[in-house]
PQR file with spaces between the fields and no chain letter, atoms N, CA, C, O and H, PARSE charges and radii, in Angstrom:
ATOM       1  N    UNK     1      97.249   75.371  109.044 -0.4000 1.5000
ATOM       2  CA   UNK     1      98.081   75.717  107.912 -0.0000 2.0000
ATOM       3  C    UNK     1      98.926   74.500  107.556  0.5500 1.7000
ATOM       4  O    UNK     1      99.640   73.912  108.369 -0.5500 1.4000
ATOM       5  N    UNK     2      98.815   74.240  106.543 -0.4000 1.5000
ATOM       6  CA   UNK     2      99.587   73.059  105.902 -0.0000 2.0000
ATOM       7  C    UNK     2     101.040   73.227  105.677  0.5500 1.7000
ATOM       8  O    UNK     2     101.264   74.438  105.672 -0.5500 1.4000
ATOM       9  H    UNK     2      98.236   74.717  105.883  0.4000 1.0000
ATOM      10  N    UNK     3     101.985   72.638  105.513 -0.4000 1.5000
ATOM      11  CA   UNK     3     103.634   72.481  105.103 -0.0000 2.0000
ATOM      12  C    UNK     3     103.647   73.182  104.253  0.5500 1.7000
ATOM      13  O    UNK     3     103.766   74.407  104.284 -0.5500 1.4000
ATOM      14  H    UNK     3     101.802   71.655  105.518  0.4000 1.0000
ATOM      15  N    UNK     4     103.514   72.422  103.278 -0.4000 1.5000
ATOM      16  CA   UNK     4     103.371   73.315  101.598 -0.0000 2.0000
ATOM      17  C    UNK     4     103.345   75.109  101.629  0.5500 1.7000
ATOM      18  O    UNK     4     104.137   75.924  101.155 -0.5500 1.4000
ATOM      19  H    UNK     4     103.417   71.426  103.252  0.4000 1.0000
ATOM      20  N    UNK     5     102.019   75.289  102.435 -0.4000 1.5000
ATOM      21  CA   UNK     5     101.375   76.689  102.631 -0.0000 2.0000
ATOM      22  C    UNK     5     102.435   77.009  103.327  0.5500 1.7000
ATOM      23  O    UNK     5     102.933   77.892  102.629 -0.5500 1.4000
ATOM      24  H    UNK     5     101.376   74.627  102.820  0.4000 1.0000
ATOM      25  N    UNK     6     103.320   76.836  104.522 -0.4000 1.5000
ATOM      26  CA   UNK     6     104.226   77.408  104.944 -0.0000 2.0000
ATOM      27  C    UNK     6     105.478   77.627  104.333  0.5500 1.7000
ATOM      28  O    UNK     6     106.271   78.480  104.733 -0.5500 1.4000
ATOM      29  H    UNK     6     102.915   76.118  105.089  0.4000 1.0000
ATOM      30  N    UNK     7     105.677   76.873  103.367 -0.4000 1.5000
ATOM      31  CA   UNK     7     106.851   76.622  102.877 -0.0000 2.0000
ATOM      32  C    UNK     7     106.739   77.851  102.108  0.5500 1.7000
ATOM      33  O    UNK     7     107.479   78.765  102.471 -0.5500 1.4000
ATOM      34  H    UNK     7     105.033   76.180  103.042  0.4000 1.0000
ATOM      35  N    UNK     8     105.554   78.179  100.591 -0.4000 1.5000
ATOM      36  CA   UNK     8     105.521   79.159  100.101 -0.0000 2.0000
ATOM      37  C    UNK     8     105.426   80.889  101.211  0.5500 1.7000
ATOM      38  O    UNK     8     106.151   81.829  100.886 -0.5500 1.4000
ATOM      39  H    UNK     8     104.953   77.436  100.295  0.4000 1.0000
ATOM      40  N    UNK     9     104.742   80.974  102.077 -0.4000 1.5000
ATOM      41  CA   UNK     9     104.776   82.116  102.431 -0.0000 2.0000
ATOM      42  C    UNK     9     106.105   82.195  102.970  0.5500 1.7000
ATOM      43  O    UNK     9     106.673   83.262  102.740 -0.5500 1.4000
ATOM      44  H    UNK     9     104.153   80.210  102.341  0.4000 1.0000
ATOM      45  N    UNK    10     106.890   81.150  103.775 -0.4000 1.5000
ATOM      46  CA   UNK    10     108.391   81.217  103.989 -0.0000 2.0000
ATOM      47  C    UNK    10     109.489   82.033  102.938  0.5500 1.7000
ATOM      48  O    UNK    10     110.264   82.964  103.154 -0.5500 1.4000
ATOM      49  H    UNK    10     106.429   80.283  103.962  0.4000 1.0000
ATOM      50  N    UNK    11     109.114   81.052  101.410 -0.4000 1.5000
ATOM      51  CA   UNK    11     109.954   81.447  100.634 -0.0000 2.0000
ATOM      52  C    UNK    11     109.443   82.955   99.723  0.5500 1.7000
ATOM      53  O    UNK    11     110.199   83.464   98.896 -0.5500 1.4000
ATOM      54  H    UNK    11     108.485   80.296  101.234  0.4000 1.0000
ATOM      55  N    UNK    12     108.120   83.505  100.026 -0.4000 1.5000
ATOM      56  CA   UNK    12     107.788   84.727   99.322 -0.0000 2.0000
ATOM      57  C    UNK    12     108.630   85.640  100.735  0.5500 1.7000
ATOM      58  O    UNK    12     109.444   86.434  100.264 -0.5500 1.4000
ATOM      59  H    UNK    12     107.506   83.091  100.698  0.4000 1.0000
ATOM      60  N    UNK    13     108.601   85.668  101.904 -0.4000 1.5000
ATOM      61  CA   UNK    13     108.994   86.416  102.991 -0.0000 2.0000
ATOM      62  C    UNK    13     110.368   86.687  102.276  0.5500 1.7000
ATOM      63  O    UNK    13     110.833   87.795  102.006 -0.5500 1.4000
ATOM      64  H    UNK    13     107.939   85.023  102.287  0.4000 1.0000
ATOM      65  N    UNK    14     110.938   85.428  102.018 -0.4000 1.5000
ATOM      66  CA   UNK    14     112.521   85.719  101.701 -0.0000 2.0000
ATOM      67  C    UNK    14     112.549   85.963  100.475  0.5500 1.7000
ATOM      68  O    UNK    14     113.750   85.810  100.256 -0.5500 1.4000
ATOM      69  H    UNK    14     110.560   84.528  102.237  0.4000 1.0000
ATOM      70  N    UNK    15     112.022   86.275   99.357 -0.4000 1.5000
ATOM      71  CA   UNK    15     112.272   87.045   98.218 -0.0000 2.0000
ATOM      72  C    UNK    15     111.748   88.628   98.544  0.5500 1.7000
ATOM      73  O    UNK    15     112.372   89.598   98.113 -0.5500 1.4000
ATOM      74  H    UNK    15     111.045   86.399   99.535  0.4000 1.0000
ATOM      75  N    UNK    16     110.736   88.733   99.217 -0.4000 1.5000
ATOM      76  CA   UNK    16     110.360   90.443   99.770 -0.0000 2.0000
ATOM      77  C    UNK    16     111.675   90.932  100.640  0.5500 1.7000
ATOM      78  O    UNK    16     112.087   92.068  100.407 -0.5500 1.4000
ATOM      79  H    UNK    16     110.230   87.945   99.567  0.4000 1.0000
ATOM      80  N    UNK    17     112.335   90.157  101.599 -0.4000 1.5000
ATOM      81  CA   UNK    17     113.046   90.295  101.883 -0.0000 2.0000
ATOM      82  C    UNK    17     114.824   90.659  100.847  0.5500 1.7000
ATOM      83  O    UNK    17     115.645   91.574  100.916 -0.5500 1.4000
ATOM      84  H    UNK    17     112.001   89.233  101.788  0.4000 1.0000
ATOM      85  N    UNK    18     114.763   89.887  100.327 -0.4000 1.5000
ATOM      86  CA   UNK    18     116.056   89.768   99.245 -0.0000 2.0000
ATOM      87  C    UNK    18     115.876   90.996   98.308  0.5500 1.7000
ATOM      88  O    UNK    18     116.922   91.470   97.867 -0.5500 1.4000
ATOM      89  H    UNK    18     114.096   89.144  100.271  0.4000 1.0000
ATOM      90  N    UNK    19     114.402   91.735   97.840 -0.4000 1.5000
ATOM      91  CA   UNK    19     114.779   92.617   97.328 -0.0000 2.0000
ATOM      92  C    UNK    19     114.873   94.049   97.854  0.5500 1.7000
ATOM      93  O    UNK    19     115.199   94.991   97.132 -0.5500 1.4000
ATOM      94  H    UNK    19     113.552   91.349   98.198  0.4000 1.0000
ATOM      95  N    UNK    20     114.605   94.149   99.000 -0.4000 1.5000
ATOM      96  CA   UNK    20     114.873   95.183  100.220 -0.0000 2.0000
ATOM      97  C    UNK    20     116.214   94.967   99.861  0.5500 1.7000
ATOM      98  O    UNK    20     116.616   95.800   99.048 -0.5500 1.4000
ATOM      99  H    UNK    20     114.341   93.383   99.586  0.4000 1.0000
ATOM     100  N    UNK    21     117.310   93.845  100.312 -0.4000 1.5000
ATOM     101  CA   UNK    21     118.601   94.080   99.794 -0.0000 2.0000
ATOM     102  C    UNK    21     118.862   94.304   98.398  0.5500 1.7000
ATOM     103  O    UNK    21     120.027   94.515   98.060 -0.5500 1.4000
ATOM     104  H    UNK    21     116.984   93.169  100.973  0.4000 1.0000
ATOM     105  N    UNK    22     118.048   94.292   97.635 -0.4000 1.5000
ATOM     106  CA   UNK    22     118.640   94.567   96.095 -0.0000 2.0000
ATOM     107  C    UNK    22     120.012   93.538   95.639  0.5500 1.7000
ATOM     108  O    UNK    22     119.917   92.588   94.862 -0.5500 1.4000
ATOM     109  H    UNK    22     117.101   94.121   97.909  0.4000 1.0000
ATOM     110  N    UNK    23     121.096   93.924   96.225 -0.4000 1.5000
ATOM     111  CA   UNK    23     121.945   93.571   95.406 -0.0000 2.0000
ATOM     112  C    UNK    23     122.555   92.031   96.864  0.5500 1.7000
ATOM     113  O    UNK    23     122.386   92.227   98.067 -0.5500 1.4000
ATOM     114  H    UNK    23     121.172   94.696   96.856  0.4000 1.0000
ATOM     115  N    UNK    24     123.172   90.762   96.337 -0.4000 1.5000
ATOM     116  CA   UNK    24     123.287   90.239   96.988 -0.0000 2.0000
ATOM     117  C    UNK    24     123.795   89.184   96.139  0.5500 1.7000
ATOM     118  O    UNK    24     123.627   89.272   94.922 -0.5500 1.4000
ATOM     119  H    UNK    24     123.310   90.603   95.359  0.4000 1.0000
ATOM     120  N    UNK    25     124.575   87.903   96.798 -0.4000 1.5000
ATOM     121  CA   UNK    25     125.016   87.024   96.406 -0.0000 2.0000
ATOM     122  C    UNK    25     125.159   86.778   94.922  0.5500 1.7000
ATOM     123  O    UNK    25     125.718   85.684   94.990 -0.5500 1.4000
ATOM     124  H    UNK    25     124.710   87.832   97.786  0.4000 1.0000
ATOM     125  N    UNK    26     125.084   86.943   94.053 -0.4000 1.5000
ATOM     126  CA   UNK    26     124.798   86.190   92.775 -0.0000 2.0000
ATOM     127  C    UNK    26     124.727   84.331   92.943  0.5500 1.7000
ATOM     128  O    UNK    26     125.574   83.688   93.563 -0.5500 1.4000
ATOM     129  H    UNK    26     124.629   87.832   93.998  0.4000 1.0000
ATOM     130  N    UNK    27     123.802   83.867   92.401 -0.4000 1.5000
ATOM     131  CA   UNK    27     123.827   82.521   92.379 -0.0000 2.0000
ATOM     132  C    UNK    27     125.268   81.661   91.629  0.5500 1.7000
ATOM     133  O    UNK    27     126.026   82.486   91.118 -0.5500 1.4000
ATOM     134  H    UNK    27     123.113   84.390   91.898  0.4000 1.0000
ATOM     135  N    UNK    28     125.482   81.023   91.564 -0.4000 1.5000
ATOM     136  CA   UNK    28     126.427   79.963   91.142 -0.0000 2.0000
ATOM     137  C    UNK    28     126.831   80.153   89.692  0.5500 1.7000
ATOM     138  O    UNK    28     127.860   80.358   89.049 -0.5500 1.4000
ATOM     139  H    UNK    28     124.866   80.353   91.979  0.4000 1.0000
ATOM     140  N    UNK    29     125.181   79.942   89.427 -0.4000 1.5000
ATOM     141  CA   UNK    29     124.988   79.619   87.932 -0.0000 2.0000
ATOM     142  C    UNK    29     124.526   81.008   86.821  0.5500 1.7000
ATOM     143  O    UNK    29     123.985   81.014   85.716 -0.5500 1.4000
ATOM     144  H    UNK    29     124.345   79.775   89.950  0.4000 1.0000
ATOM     145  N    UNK    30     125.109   82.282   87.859 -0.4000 1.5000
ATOM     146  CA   UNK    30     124.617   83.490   87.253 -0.0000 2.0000
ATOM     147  C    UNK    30     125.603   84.146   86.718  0.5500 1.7000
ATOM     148  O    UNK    30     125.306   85.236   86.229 -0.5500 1.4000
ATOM     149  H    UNK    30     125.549   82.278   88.757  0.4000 1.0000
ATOM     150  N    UNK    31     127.370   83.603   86.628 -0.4000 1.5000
ATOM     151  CA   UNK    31     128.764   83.717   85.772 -0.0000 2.0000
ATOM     152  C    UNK    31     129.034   83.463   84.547  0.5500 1.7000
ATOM     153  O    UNK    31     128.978   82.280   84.211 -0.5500 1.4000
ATOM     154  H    UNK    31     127.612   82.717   87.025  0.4000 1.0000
ATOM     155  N    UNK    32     129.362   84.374   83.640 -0.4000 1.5000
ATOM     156  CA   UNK    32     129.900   84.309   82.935 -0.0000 2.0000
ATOM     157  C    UNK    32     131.119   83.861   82.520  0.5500 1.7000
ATOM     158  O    UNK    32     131.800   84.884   82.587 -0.5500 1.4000
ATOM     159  H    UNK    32     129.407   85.336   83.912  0.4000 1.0000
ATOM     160  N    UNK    33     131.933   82.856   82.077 -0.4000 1.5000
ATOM     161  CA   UNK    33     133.226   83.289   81.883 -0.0000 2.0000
ATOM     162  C    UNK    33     133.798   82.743   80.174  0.5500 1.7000
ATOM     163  O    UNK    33     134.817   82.199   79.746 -0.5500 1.4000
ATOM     164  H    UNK    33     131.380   82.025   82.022  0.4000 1.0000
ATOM     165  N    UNK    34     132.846   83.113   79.725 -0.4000 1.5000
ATOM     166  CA   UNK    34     133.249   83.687   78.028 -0.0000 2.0000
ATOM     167  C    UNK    34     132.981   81.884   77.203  0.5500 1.7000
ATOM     168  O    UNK    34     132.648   81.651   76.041 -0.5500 1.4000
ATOM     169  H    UNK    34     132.019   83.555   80.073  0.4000 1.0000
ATOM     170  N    UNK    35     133.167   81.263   77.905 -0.4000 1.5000
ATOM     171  CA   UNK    35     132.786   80.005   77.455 -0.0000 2.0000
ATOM     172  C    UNK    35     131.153   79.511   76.746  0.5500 1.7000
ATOM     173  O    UNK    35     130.809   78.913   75.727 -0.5500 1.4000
ATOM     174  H    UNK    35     133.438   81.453   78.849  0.4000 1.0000
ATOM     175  N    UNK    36     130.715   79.896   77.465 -0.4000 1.5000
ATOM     176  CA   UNK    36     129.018   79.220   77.399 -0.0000 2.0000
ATOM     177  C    UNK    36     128.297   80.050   76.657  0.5500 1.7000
ATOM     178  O    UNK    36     129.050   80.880   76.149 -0.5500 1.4000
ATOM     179  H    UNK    36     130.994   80.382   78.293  0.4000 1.0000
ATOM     180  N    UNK    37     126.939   80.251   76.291 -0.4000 1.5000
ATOM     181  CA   UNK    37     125.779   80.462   75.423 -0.0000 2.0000
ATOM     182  C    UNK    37     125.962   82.046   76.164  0.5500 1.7000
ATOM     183  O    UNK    37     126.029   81.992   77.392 -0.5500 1.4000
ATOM     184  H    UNK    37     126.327   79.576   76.704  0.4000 1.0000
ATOM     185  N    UNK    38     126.020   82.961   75.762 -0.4000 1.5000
ATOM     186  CA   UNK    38     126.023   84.388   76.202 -0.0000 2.0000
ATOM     187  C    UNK    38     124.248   85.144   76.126  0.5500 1.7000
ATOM     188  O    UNK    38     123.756   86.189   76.550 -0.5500 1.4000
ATOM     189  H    UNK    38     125.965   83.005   74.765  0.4000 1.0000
ATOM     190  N    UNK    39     123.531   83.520   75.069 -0.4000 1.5000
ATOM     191  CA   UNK    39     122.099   84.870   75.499 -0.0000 2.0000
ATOM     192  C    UNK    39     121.401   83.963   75.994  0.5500 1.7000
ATOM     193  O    UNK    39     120.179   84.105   75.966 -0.5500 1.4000
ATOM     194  H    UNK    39     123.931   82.671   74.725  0.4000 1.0000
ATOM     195  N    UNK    40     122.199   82.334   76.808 -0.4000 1.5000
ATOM     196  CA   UNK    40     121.483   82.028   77.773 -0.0000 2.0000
ATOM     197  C    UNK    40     121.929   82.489   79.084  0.5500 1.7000
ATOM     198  O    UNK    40     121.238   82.232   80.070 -0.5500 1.4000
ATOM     199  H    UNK    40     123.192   82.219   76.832  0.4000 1.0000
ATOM     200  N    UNK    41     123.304   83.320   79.218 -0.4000 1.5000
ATOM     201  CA   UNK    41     123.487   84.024   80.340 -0.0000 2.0000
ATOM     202  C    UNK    41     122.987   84.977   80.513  0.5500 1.7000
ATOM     203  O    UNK    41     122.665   85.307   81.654 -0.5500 1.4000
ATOM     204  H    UNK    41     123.865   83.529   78.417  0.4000 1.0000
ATOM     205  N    UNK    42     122.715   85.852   79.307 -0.4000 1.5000
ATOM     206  CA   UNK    42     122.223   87.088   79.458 -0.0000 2.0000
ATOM     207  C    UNK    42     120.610   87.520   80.091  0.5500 1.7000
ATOM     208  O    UNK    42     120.184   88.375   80.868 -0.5500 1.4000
ATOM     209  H    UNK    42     122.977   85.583   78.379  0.4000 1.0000
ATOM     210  N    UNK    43     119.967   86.306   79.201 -0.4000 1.5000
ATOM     211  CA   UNK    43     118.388   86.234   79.583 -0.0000 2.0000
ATOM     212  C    UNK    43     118.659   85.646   81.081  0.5500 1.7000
ATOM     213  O    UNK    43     117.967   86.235   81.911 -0.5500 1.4000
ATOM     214  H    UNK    43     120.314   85.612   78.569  0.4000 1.0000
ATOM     215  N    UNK    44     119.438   84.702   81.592 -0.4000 1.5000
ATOM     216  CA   UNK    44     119.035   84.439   83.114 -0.0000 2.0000
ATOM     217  C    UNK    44     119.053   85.624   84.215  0.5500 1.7000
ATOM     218  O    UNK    44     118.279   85.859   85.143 -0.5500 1.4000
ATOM     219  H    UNK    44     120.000   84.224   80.917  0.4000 1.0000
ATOM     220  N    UNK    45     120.284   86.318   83.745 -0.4000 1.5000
ATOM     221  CA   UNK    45     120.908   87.714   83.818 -0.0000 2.0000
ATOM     222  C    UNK    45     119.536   88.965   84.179  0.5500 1.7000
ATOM     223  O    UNK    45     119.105   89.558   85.168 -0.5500 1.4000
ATOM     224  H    UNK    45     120.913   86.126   82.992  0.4000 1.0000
ATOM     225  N    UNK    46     119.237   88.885   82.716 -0.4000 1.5000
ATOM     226  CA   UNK    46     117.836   90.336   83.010 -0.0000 2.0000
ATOM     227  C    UNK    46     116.861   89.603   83.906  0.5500 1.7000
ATOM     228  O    UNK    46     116.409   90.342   84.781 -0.5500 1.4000
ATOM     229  H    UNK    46     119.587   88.403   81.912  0.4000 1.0000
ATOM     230  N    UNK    47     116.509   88.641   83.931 -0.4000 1.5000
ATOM     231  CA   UNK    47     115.585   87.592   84.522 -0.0000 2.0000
ATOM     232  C    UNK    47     115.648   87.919   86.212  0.5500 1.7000
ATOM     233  O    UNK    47     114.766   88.274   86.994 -0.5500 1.4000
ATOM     234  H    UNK    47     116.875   88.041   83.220  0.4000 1.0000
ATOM     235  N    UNK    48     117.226   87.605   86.414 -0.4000 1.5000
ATOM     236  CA   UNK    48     117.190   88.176   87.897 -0.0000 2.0000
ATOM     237  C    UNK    48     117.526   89.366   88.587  0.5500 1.7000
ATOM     238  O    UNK    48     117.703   89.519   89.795 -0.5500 1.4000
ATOM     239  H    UNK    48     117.942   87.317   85.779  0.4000 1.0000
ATOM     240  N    UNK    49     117.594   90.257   87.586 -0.4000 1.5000
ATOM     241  CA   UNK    49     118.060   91.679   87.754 -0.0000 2.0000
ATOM     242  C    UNK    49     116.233   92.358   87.927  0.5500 1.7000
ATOM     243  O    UNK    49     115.784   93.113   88.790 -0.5500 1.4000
ATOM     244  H    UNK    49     117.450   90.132   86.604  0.4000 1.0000
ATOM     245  N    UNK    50     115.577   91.755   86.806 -0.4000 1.5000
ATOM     246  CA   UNK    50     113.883   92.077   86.477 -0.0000 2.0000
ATOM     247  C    UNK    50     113.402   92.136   88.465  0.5500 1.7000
ATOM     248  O    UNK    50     113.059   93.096   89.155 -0.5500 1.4000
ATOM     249  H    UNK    50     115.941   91.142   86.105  0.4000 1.0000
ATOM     250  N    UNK    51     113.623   90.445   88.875 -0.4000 1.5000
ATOM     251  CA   UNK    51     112.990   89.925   90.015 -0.0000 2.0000
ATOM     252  C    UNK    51     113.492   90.873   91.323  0.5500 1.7000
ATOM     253  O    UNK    51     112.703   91.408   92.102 -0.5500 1.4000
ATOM     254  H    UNK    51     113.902   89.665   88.314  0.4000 1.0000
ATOM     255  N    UNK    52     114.958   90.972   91.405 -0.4000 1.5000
ATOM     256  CA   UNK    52     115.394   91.829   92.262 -0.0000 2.0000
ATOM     257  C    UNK    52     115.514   93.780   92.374  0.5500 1.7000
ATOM     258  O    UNK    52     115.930   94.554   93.236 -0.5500 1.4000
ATOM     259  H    UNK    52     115.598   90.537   90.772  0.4000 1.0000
ATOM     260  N    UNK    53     114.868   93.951   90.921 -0.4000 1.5000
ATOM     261  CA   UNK    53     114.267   95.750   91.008 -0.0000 2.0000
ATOM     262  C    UNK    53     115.599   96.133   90.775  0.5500 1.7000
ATOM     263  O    UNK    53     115.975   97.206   91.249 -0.5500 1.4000
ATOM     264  H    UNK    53     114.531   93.322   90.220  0.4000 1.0000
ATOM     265  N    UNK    54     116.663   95.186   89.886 -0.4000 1.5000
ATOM     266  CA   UNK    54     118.096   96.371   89.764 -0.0000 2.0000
ATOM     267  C    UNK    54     117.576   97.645   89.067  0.5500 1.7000
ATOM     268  O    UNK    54     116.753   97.778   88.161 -0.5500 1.4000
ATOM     269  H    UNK    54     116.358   94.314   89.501  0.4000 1.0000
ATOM     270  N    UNK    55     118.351   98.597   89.805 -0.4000 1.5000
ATOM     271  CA   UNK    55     118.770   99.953   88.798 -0.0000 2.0000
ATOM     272  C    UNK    55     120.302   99.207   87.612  0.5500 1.7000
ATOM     273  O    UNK    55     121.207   98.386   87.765 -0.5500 1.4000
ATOM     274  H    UNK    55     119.020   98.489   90.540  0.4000 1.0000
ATOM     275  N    UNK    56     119.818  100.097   86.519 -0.4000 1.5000
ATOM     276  CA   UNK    56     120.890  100.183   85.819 -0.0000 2.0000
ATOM     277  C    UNK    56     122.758   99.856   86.339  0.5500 1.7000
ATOM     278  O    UNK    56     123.670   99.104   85.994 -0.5500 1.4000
ATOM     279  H    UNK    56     119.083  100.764   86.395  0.4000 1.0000
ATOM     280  N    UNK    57     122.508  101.046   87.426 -0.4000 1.5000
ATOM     281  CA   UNK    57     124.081  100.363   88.290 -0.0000 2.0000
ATOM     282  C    UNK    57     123.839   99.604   88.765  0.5500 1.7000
ATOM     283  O    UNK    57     124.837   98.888   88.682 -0.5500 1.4000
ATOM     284  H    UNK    57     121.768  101.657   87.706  0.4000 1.0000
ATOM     285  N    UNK    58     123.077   99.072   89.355 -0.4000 1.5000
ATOM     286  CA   UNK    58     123.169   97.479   90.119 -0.0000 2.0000
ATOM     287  C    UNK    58     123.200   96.735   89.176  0.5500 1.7000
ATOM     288  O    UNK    58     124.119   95.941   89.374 -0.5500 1.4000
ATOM     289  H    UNK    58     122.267   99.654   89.423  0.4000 1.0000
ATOM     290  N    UNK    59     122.597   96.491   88.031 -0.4000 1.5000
ATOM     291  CA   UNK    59     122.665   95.535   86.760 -0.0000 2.0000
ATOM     292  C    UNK    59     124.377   95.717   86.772  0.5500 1.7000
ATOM     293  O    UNK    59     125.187   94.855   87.111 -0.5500 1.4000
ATOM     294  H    UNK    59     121.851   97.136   87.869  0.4000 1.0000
ATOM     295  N    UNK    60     124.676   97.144   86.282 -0.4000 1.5000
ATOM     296  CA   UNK    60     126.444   97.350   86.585 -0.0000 2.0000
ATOM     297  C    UNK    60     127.132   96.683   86.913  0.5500 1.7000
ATOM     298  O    UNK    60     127.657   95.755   86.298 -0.5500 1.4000
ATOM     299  H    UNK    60     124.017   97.844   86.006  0.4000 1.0000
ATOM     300  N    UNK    61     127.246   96.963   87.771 -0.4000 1.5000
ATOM     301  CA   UNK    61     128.122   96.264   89.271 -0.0000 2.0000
ATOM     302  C    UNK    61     127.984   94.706   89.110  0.5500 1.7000
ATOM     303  O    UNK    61     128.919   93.920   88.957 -0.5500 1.4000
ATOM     304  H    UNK    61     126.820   97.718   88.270  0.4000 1.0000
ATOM     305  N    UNK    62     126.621   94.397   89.174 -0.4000 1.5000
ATOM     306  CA   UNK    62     126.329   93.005   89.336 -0.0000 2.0000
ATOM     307  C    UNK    62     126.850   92.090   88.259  0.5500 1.7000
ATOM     308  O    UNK    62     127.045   90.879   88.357 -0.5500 1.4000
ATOM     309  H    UNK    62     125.861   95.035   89.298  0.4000 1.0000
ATOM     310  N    UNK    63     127.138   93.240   86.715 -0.4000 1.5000
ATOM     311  CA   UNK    63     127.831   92.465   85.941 -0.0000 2.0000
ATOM     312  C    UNK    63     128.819   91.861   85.862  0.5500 1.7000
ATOM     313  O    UNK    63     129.061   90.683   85.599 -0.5500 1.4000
ATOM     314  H    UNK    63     126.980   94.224   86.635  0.4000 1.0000
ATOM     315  N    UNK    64     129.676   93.073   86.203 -0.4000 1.5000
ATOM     316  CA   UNK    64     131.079   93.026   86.465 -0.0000 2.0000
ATOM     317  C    UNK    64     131.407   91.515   87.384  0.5500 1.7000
ATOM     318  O    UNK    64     132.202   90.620   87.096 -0.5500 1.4000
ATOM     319  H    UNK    64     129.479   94.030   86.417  0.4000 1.0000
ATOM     320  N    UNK    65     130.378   91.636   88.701 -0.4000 1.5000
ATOM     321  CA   UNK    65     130.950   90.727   89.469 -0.0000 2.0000
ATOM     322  C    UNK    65     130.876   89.148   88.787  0.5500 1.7000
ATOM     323  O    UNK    65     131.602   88.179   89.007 -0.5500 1.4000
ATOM     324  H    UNK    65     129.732   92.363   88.935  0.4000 1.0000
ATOM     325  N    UNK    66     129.730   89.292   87.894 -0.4000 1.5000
ATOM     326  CA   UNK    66     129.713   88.034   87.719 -0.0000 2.0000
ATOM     327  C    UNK    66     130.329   87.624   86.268  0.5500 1.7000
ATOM     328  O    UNK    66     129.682   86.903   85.508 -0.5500 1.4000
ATOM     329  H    UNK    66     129.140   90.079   87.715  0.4000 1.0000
ATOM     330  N    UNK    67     131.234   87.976   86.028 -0.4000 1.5000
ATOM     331  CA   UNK    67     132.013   87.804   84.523 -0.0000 2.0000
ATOM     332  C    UNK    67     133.383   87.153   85.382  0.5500 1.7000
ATOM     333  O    UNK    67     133.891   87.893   86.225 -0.5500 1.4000
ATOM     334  H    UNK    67     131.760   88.561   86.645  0.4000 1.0000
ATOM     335  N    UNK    68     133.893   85.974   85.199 -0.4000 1.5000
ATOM     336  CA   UNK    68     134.919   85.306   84.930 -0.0000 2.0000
ATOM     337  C    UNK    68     135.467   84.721   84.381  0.5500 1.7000
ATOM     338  O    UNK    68     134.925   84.290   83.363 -0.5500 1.4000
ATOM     339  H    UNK    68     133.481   85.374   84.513  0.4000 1.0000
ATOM     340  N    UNK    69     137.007   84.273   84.690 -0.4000 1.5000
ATOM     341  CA   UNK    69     137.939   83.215   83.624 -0.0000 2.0000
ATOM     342  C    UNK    69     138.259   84.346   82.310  0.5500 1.7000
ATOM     343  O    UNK    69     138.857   85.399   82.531 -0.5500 1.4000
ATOM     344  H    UNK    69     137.446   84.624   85.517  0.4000 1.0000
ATOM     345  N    UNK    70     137.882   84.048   81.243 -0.4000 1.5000
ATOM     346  CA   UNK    70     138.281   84.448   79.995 -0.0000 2.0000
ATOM     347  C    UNK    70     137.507   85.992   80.025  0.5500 1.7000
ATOM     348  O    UNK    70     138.087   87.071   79.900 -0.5500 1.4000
ATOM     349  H    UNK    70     137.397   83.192   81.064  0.4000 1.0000
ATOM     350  N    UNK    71     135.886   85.760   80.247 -0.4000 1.5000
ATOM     351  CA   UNK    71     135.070   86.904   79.831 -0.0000 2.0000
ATOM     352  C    UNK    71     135.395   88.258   81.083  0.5500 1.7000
ATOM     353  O    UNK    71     134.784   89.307   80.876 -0.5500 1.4000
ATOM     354  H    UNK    71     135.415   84.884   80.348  0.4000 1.0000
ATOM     355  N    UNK    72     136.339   88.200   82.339 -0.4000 1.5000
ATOM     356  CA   UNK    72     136.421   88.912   83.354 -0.0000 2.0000
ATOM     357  C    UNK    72     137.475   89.964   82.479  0.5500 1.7000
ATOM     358  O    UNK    72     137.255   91.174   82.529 -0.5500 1.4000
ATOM     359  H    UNK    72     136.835   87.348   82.507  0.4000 1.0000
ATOM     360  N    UNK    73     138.267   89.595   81.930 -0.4000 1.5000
ATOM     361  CA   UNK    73     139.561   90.287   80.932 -0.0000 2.0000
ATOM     362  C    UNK    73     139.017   91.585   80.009  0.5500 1.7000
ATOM     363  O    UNK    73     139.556   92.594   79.554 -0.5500 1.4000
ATOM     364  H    UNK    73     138.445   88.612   81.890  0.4000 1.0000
ATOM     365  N    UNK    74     137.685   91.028   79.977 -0.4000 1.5000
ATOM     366  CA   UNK    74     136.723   92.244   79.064 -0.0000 2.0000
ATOM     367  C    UNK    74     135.977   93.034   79.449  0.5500 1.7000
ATOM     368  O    UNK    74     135.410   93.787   78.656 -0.5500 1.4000
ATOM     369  H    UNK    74     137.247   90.208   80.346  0.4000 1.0000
């Protein structure tokens, strides 16, 4: 088995894994805070809500958490 080949079944283990947890960390770059392009947040937004199987409340929740600065007020 080659590097490469390990590397991908490594990193599919840990996305099968990550969506068993469903809800988890938000990335860095997955915040809102009222400043920036809202339907390039939004599309990254459904994008990783799509990958991780949110329900509606987890989309919820997950919103909330990730709205700061100006856009958290709303």
């Amino acid at each position: 088995m080659t590097d490469e080949h390990s590397v991908v079944e490594d990193t599919c283990h840990a996305v099968r894994m990550s969506r068993k947890k469903k809800l988890m960390k938000l990335p860095y770059n997955l915040t809102y805070n009222g400043f920036r392009s809202w339907s390039s947040f939004k599309q990254k937004f459904q994008k990783y809500a799509e990958a991780y199987d949110w329900s509606e409340g987890d989309c919820l929740n997950c919103l909330c958490w990730a709205m700061t600065g100006k856009a958290a007020d709303f």
